[in-house]
N, CA and C atoms as an extended XYZ file, in Angstrom:
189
Properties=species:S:1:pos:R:3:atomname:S:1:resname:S:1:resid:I:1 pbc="F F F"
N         9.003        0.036        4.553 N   UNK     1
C         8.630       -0.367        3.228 CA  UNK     1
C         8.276        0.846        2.373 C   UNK     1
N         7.474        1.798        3.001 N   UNK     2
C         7.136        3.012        2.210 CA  UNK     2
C         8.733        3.482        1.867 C   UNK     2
N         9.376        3.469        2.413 N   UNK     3
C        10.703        4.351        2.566 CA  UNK     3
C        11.524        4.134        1.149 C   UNK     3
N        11.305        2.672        1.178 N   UNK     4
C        12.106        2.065       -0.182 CA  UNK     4
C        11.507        2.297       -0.987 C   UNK     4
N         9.909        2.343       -1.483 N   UNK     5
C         8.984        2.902       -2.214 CA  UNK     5
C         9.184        3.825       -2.827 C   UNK     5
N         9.309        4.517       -1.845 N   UNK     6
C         9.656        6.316       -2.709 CA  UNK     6
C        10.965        6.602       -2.958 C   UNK     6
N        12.193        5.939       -2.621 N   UNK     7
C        13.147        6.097       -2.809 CA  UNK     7
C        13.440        5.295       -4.271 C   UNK     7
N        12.836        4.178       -4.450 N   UNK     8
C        12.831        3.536       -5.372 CA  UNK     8
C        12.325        4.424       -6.569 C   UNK     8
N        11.179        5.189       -6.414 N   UNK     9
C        10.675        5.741       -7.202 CA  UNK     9
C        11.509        7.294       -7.700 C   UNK     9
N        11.995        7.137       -6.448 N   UNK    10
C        12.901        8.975       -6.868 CA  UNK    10
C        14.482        8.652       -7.341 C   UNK    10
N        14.815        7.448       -7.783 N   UNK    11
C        16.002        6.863       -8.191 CA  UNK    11
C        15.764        5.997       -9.914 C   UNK    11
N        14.179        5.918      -10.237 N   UNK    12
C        14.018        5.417      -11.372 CA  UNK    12
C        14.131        3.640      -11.361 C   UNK    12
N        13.820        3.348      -10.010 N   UNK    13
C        13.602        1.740       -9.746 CA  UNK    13
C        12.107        1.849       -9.006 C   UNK    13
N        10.824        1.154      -10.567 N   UNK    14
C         9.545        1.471      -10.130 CA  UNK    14
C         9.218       -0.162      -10.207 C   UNK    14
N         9.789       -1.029      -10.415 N   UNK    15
C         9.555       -2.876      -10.110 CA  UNK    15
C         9.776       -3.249       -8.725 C   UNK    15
N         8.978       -3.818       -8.379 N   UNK    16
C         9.319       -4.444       -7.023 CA  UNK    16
C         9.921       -5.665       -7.276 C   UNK    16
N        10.392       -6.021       -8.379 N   UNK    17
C        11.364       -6.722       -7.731 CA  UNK    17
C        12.763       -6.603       -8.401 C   UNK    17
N        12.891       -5.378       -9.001 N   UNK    18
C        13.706       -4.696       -9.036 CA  UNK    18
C        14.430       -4.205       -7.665 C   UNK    18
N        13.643       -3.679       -7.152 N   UNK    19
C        13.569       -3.032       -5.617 CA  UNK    19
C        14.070       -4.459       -4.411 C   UNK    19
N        14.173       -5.185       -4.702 N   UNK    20
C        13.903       -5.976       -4.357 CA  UNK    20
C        15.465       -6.832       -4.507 C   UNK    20
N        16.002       -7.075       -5.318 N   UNK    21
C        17.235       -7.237       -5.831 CA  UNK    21
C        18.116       -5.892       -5.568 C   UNK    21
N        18.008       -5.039       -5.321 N   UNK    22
C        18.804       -3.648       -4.962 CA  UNK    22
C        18.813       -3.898       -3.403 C   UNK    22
N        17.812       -4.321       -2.558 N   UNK    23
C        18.095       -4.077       -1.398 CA  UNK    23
C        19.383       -5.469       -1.148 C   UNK    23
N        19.194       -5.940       -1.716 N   UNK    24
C        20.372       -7.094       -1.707 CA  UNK    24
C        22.054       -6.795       -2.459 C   UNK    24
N        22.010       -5.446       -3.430 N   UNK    25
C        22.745       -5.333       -3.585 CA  UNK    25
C        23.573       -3.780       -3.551 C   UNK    25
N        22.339       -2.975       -3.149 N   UNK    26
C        22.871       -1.348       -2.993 CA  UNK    26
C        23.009       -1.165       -1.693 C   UNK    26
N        23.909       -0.257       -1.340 N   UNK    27
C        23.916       -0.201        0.388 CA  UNK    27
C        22.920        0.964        0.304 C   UNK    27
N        22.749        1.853       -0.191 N   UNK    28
C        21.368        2.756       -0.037 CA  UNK    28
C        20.237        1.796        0.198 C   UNK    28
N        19.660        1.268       -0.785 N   UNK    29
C        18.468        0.453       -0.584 CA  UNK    29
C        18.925       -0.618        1.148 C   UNK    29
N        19.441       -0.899        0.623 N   UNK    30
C        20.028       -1.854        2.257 CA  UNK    30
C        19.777       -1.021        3.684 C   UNK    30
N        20.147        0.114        3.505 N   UNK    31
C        20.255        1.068        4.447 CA  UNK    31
C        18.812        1.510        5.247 C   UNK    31
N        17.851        1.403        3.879 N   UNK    32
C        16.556        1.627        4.384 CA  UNK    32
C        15.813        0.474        4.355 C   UNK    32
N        16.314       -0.440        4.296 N   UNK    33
C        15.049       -1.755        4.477 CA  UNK    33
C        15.801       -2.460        5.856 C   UNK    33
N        16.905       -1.703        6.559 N   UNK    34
C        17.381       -1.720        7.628 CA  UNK    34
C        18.122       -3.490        7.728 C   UNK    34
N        18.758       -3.065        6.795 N   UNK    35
C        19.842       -4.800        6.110 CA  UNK    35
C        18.765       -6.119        6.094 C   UNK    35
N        17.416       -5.994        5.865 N   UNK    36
C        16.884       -7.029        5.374 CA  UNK    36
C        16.011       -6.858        4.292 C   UNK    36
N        16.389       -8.323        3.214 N   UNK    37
C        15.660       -7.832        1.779 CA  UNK    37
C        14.316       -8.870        2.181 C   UNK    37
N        13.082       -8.609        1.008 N   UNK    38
C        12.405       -9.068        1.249 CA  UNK    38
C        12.036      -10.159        0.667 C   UNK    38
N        11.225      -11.031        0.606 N   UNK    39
C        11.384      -12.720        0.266 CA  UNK    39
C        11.138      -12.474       -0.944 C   UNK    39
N        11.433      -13.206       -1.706 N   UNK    40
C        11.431      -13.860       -3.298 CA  UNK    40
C         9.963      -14.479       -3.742 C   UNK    40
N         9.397      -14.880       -2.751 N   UNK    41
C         8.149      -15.970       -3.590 CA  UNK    41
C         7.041      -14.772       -2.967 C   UNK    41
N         5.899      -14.527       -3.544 N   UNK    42
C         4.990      -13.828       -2.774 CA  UNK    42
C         4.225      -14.689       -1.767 C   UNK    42
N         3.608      -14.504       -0.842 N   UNK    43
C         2.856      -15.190       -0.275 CA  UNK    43
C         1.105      -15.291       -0.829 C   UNK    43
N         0.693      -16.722       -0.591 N   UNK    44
C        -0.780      -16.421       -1.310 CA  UNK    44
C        -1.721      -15.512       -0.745 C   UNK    44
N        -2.512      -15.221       -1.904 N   UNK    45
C        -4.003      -14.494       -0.505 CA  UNK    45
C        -4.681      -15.143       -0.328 C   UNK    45
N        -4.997      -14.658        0.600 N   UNK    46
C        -6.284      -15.847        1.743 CA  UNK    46
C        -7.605      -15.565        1.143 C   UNK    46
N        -8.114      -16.671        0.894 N   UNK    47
C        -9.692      -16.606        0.864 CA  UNK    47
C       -10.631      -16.597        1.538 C   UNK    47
N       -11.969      -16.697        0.922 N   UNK    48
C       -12.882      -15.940        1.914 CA  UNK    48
C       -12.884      -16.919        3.098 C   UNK    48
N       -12.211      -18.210        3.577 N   UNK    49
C       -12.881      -18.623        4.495 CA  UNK    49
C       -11.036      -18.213        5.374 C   UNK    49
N       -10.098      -17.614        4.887 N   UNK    50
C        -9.062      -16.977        5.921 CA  UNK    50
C        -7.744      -18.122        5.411 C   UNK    50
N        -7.754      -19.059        4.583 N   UNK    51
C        -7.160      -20.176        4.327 CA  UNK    51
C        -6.466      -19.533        2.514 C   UNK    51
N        -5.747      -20.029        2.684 N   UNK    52
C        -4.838      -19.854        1.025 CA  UNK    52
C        -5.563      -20.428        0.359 C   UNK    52
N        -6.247      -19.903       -0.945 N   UNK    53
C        -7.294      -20.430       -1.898 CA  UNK    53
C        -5.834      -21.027       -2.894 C   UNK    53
N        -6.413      -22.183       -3.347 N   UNK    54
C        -5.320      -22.797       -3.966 CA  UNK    54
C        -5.712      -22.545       -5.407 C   UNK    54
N        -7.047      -23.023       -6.104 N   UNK    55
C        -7.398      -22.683       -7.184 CA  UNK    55
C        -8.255      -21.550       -7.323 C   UNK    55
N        -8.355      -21.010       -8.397 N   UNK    56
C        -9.722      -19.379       -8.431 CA  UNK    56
C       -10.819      -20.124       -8.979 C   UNK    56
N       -11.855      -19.315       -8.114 N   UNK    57
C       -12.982      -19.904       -7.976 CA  UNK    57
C       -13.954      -19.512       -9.548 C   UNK    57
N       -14.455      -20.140      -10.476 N   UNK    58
C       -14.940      -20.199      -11.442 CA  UNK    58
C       -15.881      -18.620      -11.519 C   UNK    58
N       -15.825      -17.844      -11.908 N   UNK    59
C       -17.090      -17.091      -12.471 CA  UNK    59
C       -18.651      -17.274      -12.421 C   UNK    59
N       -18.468      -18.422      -13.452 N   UNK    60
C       -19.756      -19.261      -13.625 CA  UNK    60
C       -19.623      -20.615      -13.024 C   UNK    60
N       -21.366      -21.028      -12.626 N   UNK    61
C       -20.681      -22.769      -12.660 CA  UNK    61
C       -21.032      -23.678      -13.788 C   UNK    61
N       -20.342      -25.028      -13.834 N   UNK    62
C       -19.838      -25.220      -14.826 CA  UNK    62
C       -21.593      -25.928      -14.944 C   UNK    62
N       -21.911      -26.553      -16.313 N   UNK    63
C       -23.622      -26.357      -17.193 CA  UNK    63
C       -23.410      -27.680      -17.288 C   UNK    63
């Protein structure tokens, strides 16, 4: 992943999902993500209890 990173960056492709669409269609980029691109949807982050927080948790609570 670093590999495509900096290559991305020393070729003037600084979007990941720019980067991202190249490994699907450049054989350079292909070459270093070792013929697999990486998924399309991000995955969620986990919240504090280790579980995919579905909504963000308020700031304040509500008055």
């Amino acid at each position: 992943m670093v590999r495509l990173l900096i290559y991305g960056y020393t070729t003037g492709v600084r979007s990941s999902r720019a980067i991202q669409r190249k490994c699907v269609d450049d054989v350079a980029f292909r070459s270093l993500a070792a013929d697999q691109a990486p998924p399309r949807t991000p995955r969620p982050h986990p919240g504090p209890s280790g579980k995919p927080s579905r909504l963000p948790t308020p700031l304040l609570p509500y008055a």
